[in-house]
N, C-alpha and C positions, 0 to 999 in steps of 0.2 A: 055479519058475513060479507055484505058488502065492502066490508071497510077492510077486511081480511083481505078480500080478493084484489083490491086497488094496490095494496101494500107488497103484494107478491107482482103482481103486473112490473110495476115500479121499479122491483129489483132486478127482475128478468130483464127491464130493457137495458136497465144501467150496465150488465153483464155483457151483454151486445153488445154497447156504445163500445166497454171497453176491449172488447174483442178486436172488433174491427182498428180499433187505435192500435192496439199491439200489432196486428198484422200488418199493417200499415206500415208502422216504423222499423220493423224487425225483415220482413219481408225480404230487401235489397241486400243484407247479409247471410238470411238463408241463403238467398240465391246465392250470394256469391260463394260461400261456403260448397254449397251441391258441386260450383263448379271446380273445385280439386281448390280452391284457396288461391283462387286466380284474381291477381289486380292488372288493371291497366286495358281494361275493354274484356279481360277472359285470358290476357295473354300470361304465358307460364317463366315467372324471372329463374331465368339458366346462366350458366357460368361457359362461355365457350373459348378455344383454343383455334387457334390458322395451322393449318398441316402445310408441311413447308418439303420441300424436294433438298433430300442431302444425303453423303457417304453412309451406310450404315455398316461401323464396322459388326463381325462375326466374331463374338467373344464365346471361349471356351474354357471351363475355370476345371480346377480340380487340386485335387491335396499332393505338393511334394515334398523330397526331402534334398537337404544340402547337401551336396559330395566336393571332395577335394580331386584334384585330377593327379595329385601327387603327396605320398606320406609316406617319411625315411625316418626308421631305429636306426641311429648312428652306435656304431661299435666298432672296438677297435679291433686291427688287424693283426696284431703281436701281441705279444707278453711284456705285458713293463708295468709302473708304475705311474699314475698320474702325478706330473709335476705343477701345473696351474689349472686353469678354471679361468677362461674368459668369455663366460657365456651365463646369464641367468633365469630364472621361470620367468616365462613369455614371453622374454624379447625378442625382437626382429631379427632378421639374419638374413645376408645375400650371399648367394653363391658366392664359397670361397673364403668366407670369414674364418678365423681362427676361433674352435670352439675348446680345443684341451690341446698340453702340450705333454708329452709323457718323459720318462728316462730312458734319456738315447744315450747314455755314457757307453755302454757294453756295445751299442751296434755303431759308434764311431770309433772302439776299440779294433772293432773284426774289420770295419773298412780300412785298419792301420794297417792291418795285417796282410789284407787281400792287396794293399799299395805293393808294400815290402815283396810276399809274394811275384806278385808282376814283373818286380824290378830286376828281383834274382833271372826269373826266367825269359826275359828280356835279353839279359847279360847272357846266358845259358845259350839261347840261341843266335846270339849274334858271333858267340864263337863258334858254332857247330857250321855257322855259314863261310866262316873263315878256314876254319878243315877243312869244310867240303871243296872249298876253291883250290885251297893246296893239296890233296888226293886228287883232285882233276889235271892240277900242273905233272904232276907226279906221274901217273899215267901214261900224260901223254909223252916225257921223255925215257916212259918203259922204265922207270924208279919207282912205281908203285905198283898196287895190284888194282883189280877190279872191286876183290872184297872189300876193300877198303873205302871205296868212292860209294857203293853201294851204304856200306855201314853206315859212314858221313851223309846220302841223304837222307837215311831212316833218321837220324840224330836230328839232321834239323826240321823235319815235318815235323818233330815228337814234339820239341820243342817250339816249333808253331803253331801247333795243337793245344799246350800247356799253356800261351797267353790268351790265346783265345777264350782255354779255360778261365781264365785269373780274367780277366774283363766281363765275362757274364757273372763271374761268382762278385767283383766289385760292383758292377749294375746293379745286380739284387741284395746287395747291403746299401746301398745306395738307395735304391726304392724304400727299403725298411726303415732307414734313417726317416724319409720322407713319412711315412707313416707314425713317425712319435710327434707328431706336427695334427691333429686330427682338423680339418675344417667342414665346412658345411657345404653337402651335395647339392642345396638345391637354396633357392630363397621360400623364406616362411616363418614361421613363428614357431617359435622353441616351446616345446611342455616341460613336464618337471623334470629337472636335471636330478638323474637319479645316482649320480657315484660323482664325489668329490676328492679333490686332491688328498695325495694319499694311499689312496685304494691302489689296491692290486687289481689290472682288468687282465684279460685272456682275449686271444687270437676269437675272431670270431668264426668256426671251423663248423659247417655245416649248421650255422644260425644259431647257436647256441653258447655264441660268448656273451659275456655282460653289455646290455645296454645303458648305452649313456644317458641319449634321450632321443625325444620325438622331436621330429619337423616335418611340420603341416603347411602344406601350399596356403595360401589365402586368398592371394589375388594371383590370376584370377581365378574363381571357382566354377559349379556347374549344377544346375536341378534338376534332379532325375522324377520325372511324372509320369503318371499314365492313364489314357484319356481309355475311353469304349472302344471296343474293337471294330465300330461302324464308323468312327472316326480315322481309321487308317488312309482311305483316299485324300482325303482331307490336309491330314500330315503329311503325305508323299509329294501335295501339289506345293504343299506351301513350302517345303524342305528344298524343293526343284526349282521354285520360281526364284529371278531373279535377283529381287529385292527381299533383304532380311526379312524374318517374322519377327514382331515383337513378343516378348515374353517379359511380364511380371512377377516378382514374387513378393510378398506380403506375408512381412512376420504376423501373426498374431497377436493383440492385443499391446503392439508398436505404434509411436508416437510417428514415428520418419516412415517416410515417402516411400513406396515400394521401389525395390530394386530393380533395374532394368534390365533385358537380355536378349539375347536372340536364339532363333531354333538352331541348333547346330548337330542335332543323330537323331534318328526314330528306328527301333527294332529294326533287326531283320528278321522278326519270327512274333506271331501272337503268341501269348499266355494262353493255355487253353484251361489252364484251371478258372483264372479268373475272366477268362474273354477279355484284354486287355492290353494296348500296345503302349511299351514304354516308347517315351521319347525325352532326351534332355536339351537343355540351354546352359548355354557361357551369359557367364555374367562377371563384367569387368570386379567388381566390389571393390572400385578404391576407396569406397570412405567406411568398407568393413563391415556393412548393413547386415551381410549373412554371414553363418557361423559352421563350420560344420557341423555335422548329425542334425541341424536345427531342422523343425517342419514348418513350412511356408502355405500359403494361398496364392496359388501359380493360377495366372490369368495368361491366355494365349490368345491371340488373333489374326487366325487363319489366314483370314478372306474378309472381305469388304462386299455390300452389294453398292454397288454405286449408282445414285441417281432416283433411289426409291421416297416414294412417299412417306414422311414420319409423323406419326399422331403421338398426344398425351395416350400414355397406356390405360389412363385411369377413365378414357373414353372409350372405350373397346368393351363393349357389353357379350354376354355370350347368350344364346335362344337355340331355339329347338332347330334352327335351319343352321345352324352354326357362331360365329362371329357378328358382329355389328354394330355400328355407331351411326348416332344421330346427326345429320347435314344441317346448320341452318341455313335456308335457301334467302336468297335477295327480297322474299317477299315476308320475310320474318316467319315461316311458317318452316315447321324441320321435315326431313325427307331420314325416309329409316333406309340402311344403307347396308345390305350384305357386304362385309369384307372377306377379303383374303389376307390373313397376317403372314408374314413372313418370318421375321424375327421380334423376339421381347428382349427388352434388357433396360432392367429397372423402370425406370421410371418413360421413358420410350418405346414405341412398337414400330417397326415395319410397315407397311401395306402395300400388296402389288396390285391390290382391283379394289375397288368401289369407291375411294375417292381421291382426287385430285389435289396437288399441291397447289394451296392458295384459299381451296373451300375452310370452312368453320365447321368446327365438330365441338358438341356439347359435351362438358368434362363433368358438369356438376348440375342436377336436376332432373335428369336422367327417369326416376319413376313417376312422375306424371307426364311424361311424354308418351305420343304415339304419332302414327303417322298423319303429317297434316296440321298438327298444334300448333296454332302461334306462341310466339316467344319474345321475352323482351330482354334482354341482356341487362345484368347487375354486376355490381360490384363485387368483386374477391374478398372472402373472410380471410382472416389468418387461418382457418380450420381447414384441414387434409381433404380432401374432396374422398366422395367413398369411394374406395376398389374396388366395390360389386355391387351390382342392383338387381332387384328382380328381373323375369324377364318382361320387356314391352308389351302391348296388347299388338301390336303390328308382327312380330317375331313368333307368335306362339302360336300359329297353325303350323 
């Protein structure tokens, strides 16, 4: 029994011994564990950013679509036949270019005619002017009558009358002529050429003669958007001030650079079904970037605030008192900081109160911090810092 009890003594202490050993060596890692996984005296390695003072423009996106500010159905104005074709699917074309020539043979026939006319009564009246003088000599040595001198100026008014007639009726064969000549109204791009040499076309009489084809303006074009109806002041100011607005447009899922533009109309009337004021842009499009009917990602900016505070957005925490981000102060310890944001826009935020251009704000480490925490500044991973964290223990009363 005794030799029992020594044998248990024995083990119990060796159990001790080894207690106290593990405690010992394990101890300095509990602790530091307890304290949130803090190296470097307790202090918390964070990731932080300099808030810096600069323009912060006022961006306002929304979905629009391409308009052309001009698109002409060429059709012709007579009856004839198409004789050429100097025009094909999509090509170019400036005011003025020659796009069809028709058969003018019969309306240079009737301008022979309206000459010849002319010429007779030309001839017609140059001798009724030659009466009339002589029925005046007549008269006056009481060799003629009155009726006479009278009949003579009826004759030659009739026949002054009669060229007049023959010079408008030559002018508008004349113009007709010009019309077997067909060119282009406007500059722009041709669609499909729908009647070829050949073809019989028709007068275009109350918009229902045969079309030839389309021309589409190109350059320059225009984006018609439409932003909220609480963006109307917004529009009016920027429309009124001096200097252009810029406007974007961005094709979707396009390789090339957005399009550039300016505001150039806003409504004069809301939408009341959709609460919603249209407003468009010019946009030069010389290298073609927009298409008509296409739909874009129209970026507009207003207004600028100038001269505000800009933080990493990915600093900007939100808690039950509103906004906020963490200061680190000169003595490496962070101060928690109510903000007021102004503007977001991507990856930047605004701020018009809580902190100064030049302080440091913690972008990344953010939930073991509160107020008061020391801090030691690290290195940058490749990895995204998060865009949301719990809220503080300093934020949550």
């Amino acid at each position: 029994m005794k030799r029992s009890g020594l044998v248990t003594g024995v083990v119990i202490a060796g159990l001790a011994a080894g207690g106290i050993w593990y405690w010992r060596t394990h101890a300095p890692e509990t602790s530091q564990v307890a304290r949130g996984g803090r190296g470097d005296g307790g202090a918390v390695a964070v990731i932080s950013a300099a808030a810096i003072q600069a323009d912060f423009p006022v961006r306002k996106h929304a979905i629009g679509f391409v308009e052309t500010p001009a698109s002409v159905l060429v059709r012709s104005r007579i009856d004839s036949q198409i004789m050429t074709q100097n025009v094909v699917d999509g090509q170019f074309v400036k005011a003025g270019d020659l796009l069809f020539t028709l058969d003018d043979r019969d309306i240079k026939a009737q301008i022979a005619k309206d000459e010849a006319t002319l010429a007779r009564d030309e001839a017609t009246h140059t001798r009724n002017l030659a009466d009339l003088d002589r029925y005046k000599q007549l008269l006056v040595r009481n060799a003629g009558t009155q009726v006479q001198v009278d009949q003579a100026i009826a004759d030659e008014k009739s026949s002054a009358a009669s060229i007049q007639g023959d010079h408008a009726t030559l002018d508008a064969d004349r113009l007709k002529l010009g019309y077997t000549r067909i060119t282009a109204p406007i500059d722009g791009r041709v669609g499909a050429v729908q009647v070829t040499p050949g073809n019989l076309v028709n007068a275009a009489a109350n918009n229902s003669g045969t079309g030839l084809l389309t021309i589409t303006q190109m350059k320059p074009l225009r984006v018609s958007f439409a932003l909220p109806e609480s963006e109307l002041p917004t529009l009016q100011g920027a429309l009124a001030a001096a200097k252009p607005v810029p406007v974007t447009a961005r094709v979707p899922n396009a390789k090339s650079p957005p399009a550039e533009g300016k505001l150039n109309f806003v409504d004069s009337s809301v939408d009341i079904t959709s609460g919603t004021i249209t407003a468009k842009a010019a946009f030069a499009n010389d290298d073609l970037t927009l298409w008509p009917g296409q739909y874009v990602d129209v970026e507009i900016i207003p207004d600028t605030l100038a001269g505000v505070t800009v933080i990493p957005t990915v600093a900007v925490q939100t808690g039950q008192k509103g906004s906020y981000a963490f200061v680190v102060k000169p003595d490496s310890t962070v101060d928690l900081r109510q903000i007021k944001v102004a503007l977001s826009d991507g990856d930047r935020t605004a701020v018009t109160e809580g902190i100064a251009p030049g302080e440091r704000v913690v972008v990344d480490g953010q939930m073991r911090l509160k107020q008061g925490t020391p801090v030691r500044e690290r290195a940058a991973t490749g990895e995204k810092p998060p865009q949301a964290t719990p809220v503080a223990e300093g934020a949550r009363s």
